[in-house]
Steps between C-alpha positions, in 0.01 A plus 500: 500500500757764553726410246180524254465831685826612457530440101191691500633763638827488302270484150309803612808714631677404182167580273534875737826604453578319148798292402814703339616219313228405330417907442866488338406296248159768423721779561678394190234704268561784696880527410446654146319839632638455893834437494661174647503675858145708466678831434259587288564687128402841387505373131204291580345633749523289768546577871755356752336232651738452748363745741115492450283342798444136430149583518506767210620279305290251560185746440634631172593140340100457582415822320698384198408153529136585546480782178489792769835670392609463155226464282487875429610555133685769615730314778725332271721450772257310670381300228849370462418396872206365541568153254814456745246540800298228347770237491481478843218232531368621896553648793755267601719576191519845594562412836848339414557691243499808790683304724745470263574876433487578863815224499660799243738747654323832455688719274535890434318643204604773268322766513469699139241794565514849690281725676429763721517318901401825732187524222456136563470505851178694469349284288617199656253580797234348298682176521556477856225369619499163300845446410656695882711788503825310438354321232549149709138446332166286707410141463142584656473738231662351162751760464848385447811604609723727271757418648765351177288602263669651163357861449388467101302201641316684745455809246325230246259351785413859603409563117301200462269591823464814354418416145269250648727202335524358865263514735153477307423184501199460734628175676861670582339707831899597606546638175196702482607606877814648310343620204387813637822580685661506215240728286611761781848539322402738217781428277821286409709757649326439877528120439874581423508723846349214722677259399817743543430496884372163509866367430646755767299294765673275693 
């Protein structure tokens, strides 16, 4: 009886937290846009996944997986991530496959875009109440950290809130939580300026 009970408990704690060498294997489709150690490229697109919360990841291979992000005509770089998202047959897949990134040593990104940081700071006070006033972000709330977070990456998500591209989609309630935040930046040159003092948070 309690050895029954213990490989219960060993299938269910390995079903939580996801097994890294099976998600190595997964993670291999990632390479090609990722990087071999998650660092992300601008070329492409794609984030550093190396410092992202396990659960954001987790919710955003859903939205892809599930035709909530990239199905907008105008998202190419989604599109280009939402078959990858569907080669990941369930939630355990993407389980592993995050445990397996979070085995990744976090790397520094290069940042490629300026802006104005004391203009910034204003508008970051819009921001502070989902994603904290360090940017160390809020599980309860969806908002991830920015911490590690390339600046031209952060510039294109703020565009696609804001040009409705994200965040539309009825079923994605967190991005329709942002959507509006991100209408309050009246131009590319805020987005530029918030992001600016966004990467001088620490």
């Amino acid at each position: 009886m309690k050895r029954s009970f213990l490989l219960v408990f060993v299938a269910l704690w390995m079903w939580a937290g996801g097994d890294p060498a099976k998600g190595k294997t997964y993670y291999q489709t990632c390479v090609a846009c990722h990087g071999a150690n998650g660092e992300g490229m601008k070329t492409l697109n794609s984030p550093n996944l190396t410092h992202l919360p396990e659960w954001y990841i987790l919710s955003q291979l859903k939205n892809f997986k599930d035709g909530i992000r990239g199905t907008d005509p105008k998202d190419l770089y989604g599109m280009q991530m939402r078959p990858m998202a569907m080669t990941l047959p369930d939630e355990k897949a993407m389980l592993d496959v995050i445990a397996y990134i979070k085995t990744l040593k976090p790397g520094s990104v290069e940042h490629t875009e300026s802006g104005d940081a004391a203009k910034g700071k204003s508008l970051y006070a819009t921001c502070t109440a989902c994603h904290g006033a360090k940017g160390e972000g809020n599980e309860a709330l969806h908002a991830p950290s920015f911490e590690g977070q390339a600046d031209w990456y952060m510039i294109r998500q703020l565009q696609n809130f804001k040009a409705g591209i994200r965040g539309a989609n009825p079923k994605d309630m967190w991005g329709q939580q942002m959507r509006p935040m991100a209408m309050t930046l009246p131009d590319d040159k805020a987005i530029k300026d918030v992001v600016a003092y966004i990467k001088t948070l620490k």
